[in-house]
N, C-alpha and C positions, 0 to 999 in steps of 0.2 A: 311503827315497825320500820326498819334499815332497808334501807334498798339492799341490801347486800344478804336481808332475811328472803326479804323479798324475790330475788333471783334464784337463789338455795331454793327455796322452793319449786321452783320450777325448770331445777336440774339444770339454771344457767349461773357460770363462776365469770370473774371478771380478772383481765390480765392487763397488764404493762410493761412492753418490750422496750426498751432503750439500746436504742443500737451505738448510740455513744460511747456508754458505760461495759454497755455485754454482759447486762442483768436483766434480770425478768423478776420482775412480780406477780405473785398470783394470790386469791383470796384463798379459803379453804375448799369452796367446791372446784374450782377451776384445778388445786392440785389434785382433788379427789379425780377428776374426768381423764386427767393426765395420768391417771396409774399412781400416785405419788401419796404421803400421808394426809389426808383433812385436814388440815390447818394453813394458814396462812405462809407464806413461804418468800424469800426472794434467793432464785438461785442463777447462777451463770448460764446465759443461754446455752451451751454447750451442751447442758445440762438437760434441759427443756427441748434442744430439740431431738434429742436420742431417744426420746418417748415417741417422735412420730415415722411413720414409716416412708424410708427412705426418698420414692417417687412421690410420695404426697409432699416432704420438704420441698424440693426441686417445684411442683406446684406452686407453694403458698409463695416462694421463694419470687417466683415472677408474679404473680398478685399482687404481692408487695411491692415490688419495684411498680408496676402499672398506678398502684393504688396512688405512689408519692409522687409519678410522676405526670398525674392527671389532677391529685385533688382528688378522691371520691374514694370511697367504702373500699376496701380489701375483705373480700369472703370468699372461701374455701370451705372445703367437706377433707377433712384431716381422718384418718386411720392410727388410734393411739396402739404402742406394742410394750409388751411387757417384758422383762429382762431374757427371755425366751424365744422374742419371736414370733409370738403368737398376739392377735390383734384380739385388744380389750373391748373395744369400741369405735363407734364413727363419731365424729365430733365436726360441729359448724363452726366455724371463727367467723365471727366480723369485728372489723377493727378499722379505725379511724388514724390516719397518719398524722402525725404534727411533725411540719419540716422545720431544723434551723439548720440553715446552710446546707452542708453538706449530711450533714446529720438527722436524725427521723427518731420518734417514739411512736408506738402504735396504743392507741387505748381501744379496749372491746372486749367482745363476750365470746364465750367459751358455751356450746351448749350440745349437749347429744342427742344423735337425731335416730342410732339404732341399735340395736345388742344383737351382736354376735353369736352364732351357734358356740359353746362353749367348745375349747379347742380348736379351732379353725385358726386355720395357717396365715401367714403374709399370701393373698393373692391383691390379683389389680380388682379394684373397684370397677363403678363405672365411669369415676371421672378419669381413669387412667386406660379407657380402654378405646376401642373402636375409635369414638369422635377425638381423640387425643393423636391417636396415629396417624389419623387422616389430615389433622391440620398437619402434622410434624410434615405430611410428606407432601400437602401442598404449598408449607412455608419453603420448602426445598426447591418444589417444580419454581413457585415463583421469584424467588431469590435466583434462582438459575439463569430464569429468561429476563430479566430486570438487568443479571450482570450485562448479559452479550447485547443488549439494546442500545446504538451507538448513536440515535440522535430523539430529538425528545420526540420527534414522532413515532418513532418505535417503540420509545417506551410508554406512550398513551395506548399504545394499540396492547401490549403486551399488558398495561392494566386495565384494559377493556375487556381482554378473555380471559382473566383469573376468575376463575368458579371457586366460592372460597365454599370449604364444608359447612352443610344446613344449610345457607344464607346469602344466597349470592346476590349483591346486589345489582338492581338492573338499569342504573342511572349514575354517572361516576363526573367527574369533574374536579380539574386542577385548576385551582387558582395563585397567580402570583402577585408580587407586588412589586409596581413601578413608583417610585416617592412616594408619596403618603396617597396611592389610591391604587383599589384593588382590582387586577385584570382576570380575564379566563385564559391559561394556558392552553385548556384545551377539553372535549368532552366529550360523554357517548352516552347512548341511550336517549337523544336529543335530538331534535330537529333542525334546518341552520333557521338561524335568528334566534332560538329560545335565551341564546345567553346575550343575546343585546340589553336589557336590563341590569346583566350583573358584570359588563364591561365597564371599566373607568369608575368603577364607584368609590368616593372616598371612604378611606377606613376609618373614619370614626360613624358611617352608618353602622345602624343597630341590626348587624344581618351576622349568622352564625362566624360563617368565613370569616366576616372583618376581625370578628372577635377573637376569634382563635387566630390569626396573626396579630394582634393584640396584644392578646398572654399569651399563646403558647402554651397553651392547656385548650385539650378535648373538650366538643360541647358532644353528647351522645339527646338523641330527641325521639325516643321511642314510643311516641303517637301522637295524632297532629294537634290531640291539644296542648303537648310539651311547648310544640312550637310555636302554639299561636301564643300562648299565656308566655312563655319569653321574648318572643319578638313579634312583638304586635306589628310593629310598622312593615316589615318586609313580610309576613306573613302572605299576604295577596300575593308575592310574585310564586312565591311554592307551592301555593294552595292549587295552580290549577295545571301541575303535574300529577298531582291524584295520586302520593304516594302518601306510606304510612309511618316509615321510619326514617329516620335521618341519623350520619355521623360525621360530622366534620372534625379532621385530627393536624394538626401542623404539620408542615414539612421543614423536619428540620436538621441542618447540617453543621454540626463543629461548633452548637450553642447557637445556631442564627437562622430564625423561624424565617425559609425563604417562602413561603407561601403555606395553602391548605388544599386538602383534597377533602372531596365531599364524597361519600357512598351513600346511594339513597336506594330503601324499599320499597316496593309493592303491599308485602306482606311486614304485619309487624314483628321488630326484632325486639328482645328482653335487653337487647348488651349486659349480658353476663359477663363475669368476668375474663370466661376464656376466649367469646369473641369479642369483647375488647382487646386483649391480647393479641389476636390474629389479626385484626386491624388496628391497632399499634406498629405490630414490627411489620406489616405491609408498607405504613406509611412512611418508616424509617427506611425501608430498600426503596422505595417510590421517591423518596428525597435523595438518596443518596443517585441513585439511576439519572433523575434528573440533573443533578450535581454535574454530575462525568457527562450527561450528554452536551449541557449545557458549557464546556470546557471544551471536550472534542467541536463541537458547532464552532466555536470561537476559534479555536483553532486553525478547523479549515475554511473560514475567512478570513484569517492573517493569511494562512500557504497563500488561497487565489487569489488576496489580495498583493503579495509578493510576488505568486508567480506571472503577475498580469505584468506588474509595474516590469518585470527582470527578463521577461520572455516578448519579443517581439512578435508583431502579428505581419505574417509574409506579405510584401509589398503587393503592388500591381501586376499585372497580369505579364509576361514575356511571350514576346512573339511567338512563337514554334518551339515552346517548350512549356511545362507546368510543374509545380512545385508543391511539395506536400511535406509536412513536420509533427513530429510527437514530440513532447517531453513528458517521462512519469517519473515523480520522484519517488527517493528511495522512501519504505514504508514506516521511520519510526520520524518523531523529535513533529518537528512545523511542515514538516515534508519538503525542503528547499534544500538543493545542495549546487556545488557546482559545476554541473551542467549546462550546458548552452547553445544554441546557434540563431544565425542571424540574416538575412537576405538585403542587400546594401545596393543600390542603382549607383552605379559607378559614372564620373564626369565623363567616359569616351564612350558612354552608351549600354557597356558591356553590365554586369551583372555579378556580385561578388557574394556567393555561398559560403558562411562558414558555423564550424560547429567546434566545440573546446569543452574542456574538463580542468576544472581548478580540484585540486587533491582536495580532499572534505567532504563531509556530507554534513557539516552545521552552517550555522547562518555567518560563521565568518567567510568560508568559503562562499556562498551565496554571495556575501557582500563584495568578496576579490572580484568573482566572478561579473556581479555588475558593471564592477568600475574598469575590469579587462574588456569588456565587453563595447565600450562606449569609448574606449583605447584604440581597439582595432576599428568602431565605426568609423574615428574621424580619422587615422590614419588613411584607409580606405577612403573615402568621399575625397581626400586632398589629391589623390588619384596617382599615390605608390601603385610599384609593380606588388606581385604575394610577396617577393622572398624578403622588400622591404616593408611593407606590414607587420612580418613576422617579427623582424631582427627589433624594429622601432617597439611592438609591443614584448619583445623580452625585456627589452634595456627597461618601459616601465614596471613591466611587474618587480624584475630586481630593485628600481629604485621603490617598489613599495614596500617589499620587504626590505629593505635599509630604514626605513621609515619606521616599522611595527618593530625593529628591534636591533637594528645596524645585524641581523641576519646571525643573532644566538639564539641557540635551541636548533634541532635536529630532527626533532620528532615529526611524526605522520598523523598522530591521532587526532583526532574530533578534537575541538577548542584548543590544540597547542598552540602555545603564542610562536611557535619558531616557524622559520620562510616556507611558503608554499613552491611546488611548482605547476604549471597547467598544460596542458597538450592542447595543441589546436589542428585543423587544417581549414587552408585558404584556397580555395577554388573562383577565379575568376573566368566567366563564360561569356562566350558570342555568341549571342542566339542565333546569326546570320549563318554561321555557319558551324554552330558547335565544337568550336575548339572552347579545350580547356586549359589553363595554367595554373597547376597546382602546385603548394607550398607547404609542406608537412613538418611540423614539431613534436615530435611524440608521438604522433596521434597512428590509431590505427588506420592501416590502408583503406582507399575506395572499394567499393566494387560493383561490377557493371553487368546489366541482366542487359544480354543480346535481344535482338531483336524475335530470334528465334527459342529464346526462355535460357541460352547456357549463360553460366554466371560466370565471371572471372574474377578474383581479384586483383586489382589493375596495381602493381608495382611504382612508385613512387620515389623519387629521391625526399629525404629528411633531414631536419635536424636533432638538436638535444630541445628536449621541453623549453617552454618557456620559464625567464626568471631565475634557472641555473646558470648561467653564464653571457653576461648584460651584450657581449659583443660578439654575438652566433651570427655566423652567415645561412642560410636558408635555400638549397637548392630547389628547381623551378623546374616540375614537368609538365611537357606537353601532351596530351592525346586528344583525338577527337570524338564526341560522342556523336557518333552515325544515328539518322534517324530511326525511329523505333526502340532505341535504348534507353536505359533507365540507371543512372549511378545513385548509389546508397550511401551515405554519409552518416556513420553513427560512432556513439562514445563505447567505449570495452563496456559498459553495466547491457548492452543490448547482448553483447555476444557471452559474456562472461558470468551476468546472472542464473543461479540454477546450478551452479557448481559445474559450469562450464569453464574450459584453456579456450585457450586463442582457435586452435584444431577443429573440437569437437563445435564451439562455438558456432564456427563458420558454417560448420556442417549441416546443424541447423536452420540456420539463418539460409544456405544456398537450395534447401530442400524447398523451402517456402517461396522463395522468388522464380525457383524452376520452375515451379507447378503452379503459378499462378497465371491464369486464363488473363489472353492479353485483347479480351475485347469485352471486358464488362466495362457498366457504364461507372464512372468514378473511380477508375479502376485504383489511380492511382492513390487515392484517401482509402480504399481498400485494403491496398495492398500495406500499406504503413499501419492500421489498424491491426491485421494478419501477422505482420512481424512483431508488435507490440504483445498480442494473446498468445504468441507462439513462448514469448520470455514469462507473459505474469497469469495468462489466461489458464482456463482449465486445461487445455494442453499440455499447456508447460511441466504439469505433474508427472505427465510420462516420457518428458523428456529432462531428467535430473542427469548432471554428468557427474564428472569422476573426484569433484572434490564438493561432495554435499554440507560441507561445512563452511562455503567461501559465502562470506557477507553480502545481501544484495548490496546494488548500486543506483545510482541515477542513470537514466535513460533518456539521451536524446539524438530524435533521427530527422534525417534528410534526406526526401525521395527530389531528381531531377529525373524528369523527362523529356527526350527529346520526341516531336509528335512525328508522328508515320507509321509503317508498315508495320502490326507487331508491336507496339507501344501499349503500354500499362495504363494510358493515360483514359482509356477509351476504345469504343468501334471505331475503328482505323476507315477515313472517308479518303482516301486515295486510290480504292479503287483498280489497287495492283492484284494479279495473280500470283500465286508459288510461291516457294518457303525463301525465308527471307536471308540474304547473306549471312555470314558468321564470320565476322573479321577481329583481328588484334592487332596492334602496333604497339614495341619497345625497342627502345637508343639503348646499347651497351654501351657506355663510356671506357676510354683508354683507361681511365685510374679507377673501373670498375669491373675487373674480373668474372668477380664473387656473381654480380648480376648473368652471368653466363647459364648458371641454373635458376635462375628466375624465368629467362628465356623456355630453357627446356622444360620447368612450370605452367609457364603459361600457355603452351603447348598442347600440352597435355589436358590441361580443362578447356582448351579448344576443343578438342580429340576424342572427349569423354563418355560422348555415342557412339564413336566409330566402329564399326561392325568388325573390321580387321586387326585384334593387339597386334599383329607382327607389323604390320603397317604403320600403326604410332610408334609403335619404339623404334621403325627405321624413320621417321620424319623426323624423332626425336633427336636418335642420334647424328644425322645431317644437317639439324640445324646447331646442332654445338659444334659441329666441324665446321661450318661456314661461319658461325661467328668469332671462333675461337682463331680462324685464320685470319680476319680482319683484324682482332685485337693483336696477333704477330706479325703480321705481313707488311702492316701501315701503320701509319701513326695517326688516323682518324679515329671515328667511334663507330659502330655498328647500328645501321637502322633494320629492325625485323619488322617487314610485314607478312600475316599470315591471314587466308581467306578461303572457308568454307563456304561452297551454292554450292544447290543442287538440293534434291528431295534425298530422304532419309535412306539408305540403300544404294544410292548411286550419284554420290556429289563428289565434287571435284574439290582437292585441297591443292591452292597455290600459296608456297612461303617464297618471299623475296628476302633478302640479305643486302642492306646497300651501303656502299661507302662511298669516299672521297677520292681515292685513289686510283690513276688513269691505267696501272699496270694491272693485264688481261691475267688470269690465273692460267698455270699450264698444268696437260696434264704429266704425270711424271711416271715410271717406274720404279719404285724403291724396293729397294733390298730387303732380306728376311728381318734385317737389324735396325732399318732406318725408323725412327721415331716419327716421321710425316713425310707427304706426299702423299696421303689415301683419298684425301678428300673427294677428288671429281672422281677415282675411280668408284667411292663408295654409290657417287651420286647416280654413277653410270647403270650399278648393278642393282640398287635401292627404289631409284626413282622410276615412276612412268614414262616421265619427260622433265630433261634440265633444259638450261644454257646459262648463258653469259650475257646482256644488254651493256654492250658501252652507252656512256650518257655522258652528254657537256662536261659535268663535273664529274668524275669517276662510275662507278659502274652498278651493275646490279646483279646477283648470282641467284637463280630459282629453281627450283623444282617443281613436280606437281606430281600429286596420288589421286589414282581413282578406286572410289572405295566398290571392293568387291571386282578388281578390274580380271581376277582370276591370272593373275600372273602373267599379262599382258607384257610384250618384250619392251624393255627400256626404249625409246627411242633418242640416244645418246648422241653428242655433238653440240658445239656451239653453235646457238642460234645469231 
């Protein structure tokens, strides 16, 4: 008798899919079960598969892919429909793949397993029901949590709590491969040491894992005698974890088996075809997860490794001062951009602060940035003033861009090859006595947290960036940071990150230095932390400014502290009582006007508690009349000091105004018309108390306010 009488009888037909050709063969029962005429047939798959119902194709559809691309039986429970729409029959397939190349034929049997109420509509079976849905939506939960998983420890833990439906397994294990011997990535459900045995073992041991990086094909071992009757020799190290099933599948990426994961049972599992499927495409997101973490990992050991080699680590300690620095780079690419600052022991003792911005956030920037960097060290160490630092590192950046392109191209973006330029500032310090000499290019202003928390921004003379014009002069200010204060030295990415301007920036950045308590211990690593969370931390969410579309930046800061009363640096050991001065000092220069309202700026964030508006705006307007006299009267420059004591409620404000010039101011009566001579009357009627100090070298013109003095009579006359 025919094998083919032989299966007829027992209501099983025999087929042959060629996915080659997109023919199908079938004998006479196989067309019978298919709804189709008794006789032998070869018709266009197209054809064959319009007999089955829609969600069962989609079914057999990945069966078949699993089947070819493990090696092993493709079976399914098919639902055949009639030209109608209505289901004939349930039918079994199993079928055997032969692969050439890219190509596959299926040979197997066709056999029905149930008849139909006659009539009865397309509905879901039960292979398309319940346990169908629940995989679909744990393939989703776990594809979800696998993407956001950024280093391969996360992603172990994330395939440590996948509950997969029916079958969870409670023993998991990744292994990879270093040369030709197989490591453990990593595991769970395990004790530490269980995976000492199966650390370092070469892959031509006869153990499931080796094999399946191997080939590259699934071993599935659903009871322990599979495993022991396959792998005799490794059999002991499994045997005394006490489980019952086993599935080792490759991980693999872009055709290249980078190691195996192992799921191991308690309880035994069939490995049907549907949870082979489900751990199939587990272990395809499980390679791919690892892929990308293992990418991102490398990644940010090149950043730290660049930003170690690029960022210096702040020298030795300075006498009666402390020092503190962030850098966070911006968040895409290697994370290096160019940012920078640097702390340099200078040949006369003194100490040289600086911090710089090369235009870019790619690694050519990073690279300018390096070699600007090591520019202004030795500059500095040769023991230039700032303003010659600055000028010697413009003249090189320009000759670097001469270098990268004799200075064509224009552009600004990421990898342009045309010139860059950089902003920097140069601060040189005496500890001894806290003077500073600063030197600006571009760069944004200081600004200095009093002793008593008011912040100012300290006004500076500048140049143009660096590298724009090889032959810049660089003017040089002085001021002195009093003990108890704190200067901030940062690049625009601190103030401007968050869709913040210059403005609003500030605004934020001087909330945070107010209010920060000036006797915690470290205060100062503190406080540079606080400013940092204030830009990227959860903070920073509610505080979004007015252009929410402006690109983050690089970020880097520089806290000085001077130690004393009031200092950030720490609990202040000096031992003083009461609130601690509030002083400021700025030179109007003759060929600097425009600094006239800087003056009456800086004023004003002196002033900025003062309990009396009508009292700032006379202090304000008196001192643009005494400075605005010195720049007409003389031919010197204007030196302003201004000096709040006293407790909150009842402190005394004394501004001085001094110049070079020996001629005493008089006072005058001017006409309804006269354009000046108000000054000292203003002073007379505004202030609590003026005068006049003559001095060796010209003079000094003051005022003073007492706040809240309740309209106490001037006491007018020169002193």
């Amino acid at each position: 008798m025919r094998t083919e009488d032989v299966l007829a009888a027992i209501a099983t037909g025999l087929w042959r899919w060629d996915n080659a050709s997109g023919l199908v063969t079938l004998d006479s029962e196989a067309a019978r079960l298919l709804g189709l005429p008794a006789e032998p047939a070869v018709l266009p798959a197209v054809a064959v598969r319009s007999r089955f119902h829609p969600v069962d194709w989609n079914e057999i559809n990945g069966v078949v892919n699993l089947a070819v691309a493990e090696g092993t039986l493709a079976e399914a429970r098919l639902r055949i429909m009639d030209g109608d729409g209505q289901v004939l029959r349930t039918v079994r397939s199993r079928s055997k793949p032969v692969v050439d190349g890219k190509d596959y034929r299926l040979f197997g049997t066709i056999q029905e397993v149930a008849d139909p109420q006659p009539g009865t509509t397309a509905v879901p079976t039960p292979i398309t029901g319940d346990w169908r849905r629940s995989r679909e939506a744990f393939l989703l939960d776990a594809g979800r949590a696998l993407a956001e998983a950024r280093s391969t420890a996360e992603v172990l833990r994330v395939a440590a709590s996948l509950s997969m439906p029916g079958f969870s397994p409670d023993g998991l294990a990744v292994f990879g491969v270093v040369g030709d011997r197989l490591s453990v990535v990593g595991h769970h459900g395990h004790t530490p040491g269980d995976d000492n045995p199966f650390t370092d073992m070469p892959l031509a041991t006869e153990y499931p894992a080796a094999e399946v990086v191997r080939t590259g094909r699934a071993i599935y071992l659903p009871a322990p005698e599979d495993y022991r009757r396959r792998f005799p020799a490794t059999w002991p190290l499994a045997q005394r974890f006490h489980r019952q099933s086993w599935a080792f599948l490759p991980l693999v990426v872009a055709g290249r088996t980078m190691g195996a994961w192992m799921a191991a049972f308690k309880h035994t599992v069939a490995f049907t075809p549907d949870e082979r499927s489900v751990l199939t495409t587990v272990a395809r997101m499980l390679a791919q997860a690892l892929q990308r973490a293992g990418v991102t990992e490398s990644e940010r050991e090149l950043t730290v490794g660049l930003q170690r080699s690029m960022m210096p680590t702040l020298g030795p300690e300075i006498p009666g001062m402390s020092v503190a620095a962030r850098y966070v780079p911006t968040g895409g690419g290697l994370q290096v951009g160019g940012d920078w600052y640097d702390m340099i022991p200078l040949p006369s003792g003194r100490i040289a602060l600086v911090i710089g911005d090369v235009q870019g956030h790619d690694v050519r920037a990073a690279g300018l940035m390096g070699q600007l960097r090591i520019a202004v060290r030795a500059y500095a160490s040769e023991g230039h003033r700032p303003d010659a630092v600055l000028s010697r590192a413009s003249r090189f950046l320009a000759g670097l861009m001469d270098a990268y392109g004799n200075g064509q191209g224009a552009g600004s973006g990421d990898g342009d090859p045309g010139p860059r330029f950089a902003t920097c500032l140069y601060v040189e310090a005496d500890p001894a006595t806290g003077t500073l000499d600063i030197a600006r290019a571009g760069h944004p202003e200081p600004a200095v947290r009093m002793a008593d928390g008011t912040v100012l921004v300290r006004p500076t003379a500048g140049g143009l960036p660096l590298g724009i014009v090889p032959d810049t002069d660089y003017p040089t200010t002085r001021f002195v940071l009093q003990p108890g204060e704190t200067m901030m030295l940062c690049t625009d990415g601190l103030i401007e990150t968050g869709g913040h301007d210059l403005d609003t920036g500030w605004a934020r950045l001087r909330a945070i230095l107010e209010s920060f308590p000036g006797d915690a211990e470290d205060g100062l690593e503190k406080l540079a932390d606080e400013l940092v969370s204030a830009v990227h931390g959860p903070s920073s969410h509610h505080t979004t400014g007015p252009f929410a579309d402006r690109r983050e930046d690089d970020i880097a800061l520089l806290l000085l502290c001077r130690v004393g009363e009031g200092c950030v640096c720490g609990p202040d050991a000096t031992g003083r009582a009461g609130r601690p001065a509030r002083r400021t000092a700025l030179t109007v220069a003759q060929a600097e006007p425009e600094r006239i309202a800087g003056a009456r700026q800086q004023l004003r964030e002196l002033l900025h508690d003062w309990s009396d508006e009508e009292q700032v705006d006379s202090a304000v307007l008196m001192v643009s009349e005494m400075v605005t006299n010195v720049l007409v009267h003389t031919d010197g420059d204007a030196l302003l000091l201004a000096e709040a004591t006293g407790e909150i409620g009842a402190r005394r404000l004394r501004v001085e105004v001094a110049d070079a010039s020996d001629e005493l101011p008089h006072e005058r009566r001017p006409g309804e018309m006269a354009s000046s001579g108000r000054g000292l009357l203003l002073m007379g009627m505004l202030a609590d108390s003026w005068g006049v100090d003559p001095r060796g070298e010209g003079k000094s013109i003051w005022f003073e306010l007492y706040e809240d003095a309740g309209g106490a009579e001037a006491t007018g006359g020169a002193a």
